[in-house]
C-alpha positions as CSV (number, residue, x, y, z in Angstrom):
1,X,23.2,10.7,-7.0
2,X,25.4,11.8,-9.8
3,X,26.0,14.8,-8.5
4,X,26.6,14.8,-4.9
5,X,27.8,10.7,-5.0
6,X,29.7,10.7,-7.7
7,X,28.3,7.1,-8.6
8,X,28.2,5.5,-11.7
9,X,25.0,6.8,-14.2
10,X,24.3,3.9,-15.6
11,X,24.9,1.9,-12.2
12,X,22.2,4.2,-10.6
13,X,19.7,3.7,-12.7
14,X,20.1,-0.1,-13.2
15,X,20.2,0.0,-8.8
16,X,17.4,2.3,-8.9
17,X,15.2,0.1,-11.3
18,X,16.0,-2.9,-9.2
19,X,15.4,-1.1,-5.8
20,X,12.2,0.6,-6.8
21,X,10.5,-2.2,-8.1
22,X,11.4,-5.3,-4.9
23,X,11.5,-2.4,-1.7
24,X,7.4,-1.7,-2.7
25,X,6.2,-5.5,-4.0
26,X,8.1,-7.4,-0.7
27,X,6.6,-4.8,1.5
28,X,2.7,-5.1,0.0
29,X,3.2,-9.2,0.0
30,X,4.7,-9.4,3.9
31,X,2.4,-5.9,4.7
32,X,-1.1,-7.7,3.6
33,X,0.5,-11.2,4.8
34,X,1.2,-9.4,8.3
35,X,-2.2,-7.7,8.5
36,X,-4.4,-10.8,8.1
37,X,-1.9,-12.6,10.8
38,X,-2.7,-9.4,13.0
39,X,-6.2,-9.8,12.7
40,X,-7.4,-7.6,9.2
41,X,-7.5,-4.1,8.9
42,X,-10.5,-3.9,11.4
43,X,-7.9,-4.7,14.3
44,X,-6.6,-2.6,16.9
45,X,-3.3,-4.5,16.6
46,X,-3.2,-3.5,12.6
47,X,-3.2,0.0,13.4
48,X,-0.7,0.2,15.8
49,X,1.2,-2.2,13.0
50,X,0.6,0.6,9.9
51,X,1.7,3.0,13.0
52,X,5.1,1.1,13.6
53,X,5.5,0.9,10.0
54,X,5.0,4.4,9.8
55,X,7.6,5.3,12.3
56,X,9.9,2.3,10.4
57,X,9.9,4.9,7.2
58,X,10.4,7.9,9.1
59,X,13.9,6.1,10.7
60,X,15.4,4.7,7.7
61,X,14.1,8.5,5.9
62,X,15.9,10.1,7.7
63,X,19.7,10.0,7.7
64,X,19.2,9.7,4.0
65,X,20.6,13.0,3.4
66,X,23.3,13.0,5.7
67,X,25.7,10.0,3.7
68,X,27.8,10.9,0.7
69,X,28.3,7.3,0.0
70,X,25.9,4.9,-2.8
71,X,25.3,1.8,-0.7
72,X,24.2,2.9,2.5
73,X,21.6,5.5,0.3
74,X,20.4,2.4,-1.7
75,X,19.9,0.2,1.2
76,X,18.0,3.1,3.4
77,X,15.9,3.8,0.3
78,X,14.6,0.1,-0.4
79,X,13.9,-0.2,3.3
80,X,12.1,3.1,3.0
81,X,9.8,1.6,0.2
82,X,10.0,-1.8,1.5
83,X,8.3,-0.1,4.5
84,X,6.1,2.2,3.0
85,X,5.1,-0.8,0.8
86,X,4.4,-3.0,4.1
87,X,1.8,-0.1,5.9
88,X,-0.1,0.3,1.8
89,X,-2.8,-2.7,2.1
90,X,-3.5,-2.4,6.0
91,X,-3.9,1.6,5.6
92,X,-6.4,1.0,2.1
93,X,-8.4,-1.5,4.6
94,X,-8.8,1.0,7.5
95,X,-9.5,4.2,5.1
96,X,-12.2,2.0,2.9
97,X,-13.7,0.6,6.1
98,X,-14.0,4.5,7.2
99,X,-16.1,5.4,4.2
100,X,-20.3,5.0,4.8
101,X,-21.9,2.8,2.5
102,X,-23.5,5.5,0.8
């Protein structure tokens, strides 16, 4: 970013901190809050959720490299963690619930 943007160092890294810790922690809360309303992590609906979500971070990942400019980066990259956040307790469900007992 303070290369190609041209932004601020010490502005980055104070946006970054802030970014990269509430994107992840709002996404697990309204990710585990959404899965139980869905049904659990046993649920049909759940996956096609974690699937959405999935999709959701693929979208906002995207166009990432194509702006030049610090806010619209920022808010695609807390959307991007907010999302990958969200799919995290739903996907840990399904891929436990995969495993034998054994």
């Amino acid at each position: 970013m303070t290369v190609v943007i041209q932004a601020d160092p010490a502005t980055i890294q104070a946006v970054f901190g802030v970014v990269s810790i509430t994107g992840p922690i709002f996404g697990v809360v309204i990710g585990g809050n959404l899965t139980t309303y869905l049904g659990g992590y046993n649920a049909e609906r759940a996956l096609k959720g974690v699937c959405a979500g999935a999709l959701l971070c693929l979208v906002v990942a995207a166009p990432i490299p194509f702006f030049d400019d610090f806010v619209p980066v920022i808010v695609l990259l807390w959307f991007l963690l907010f999302f990958g956040g969200a799919i995290l307790p739903a996907m840990t469900g399904i891929m436990l619930n995969c495993v034998k007992k054994e």
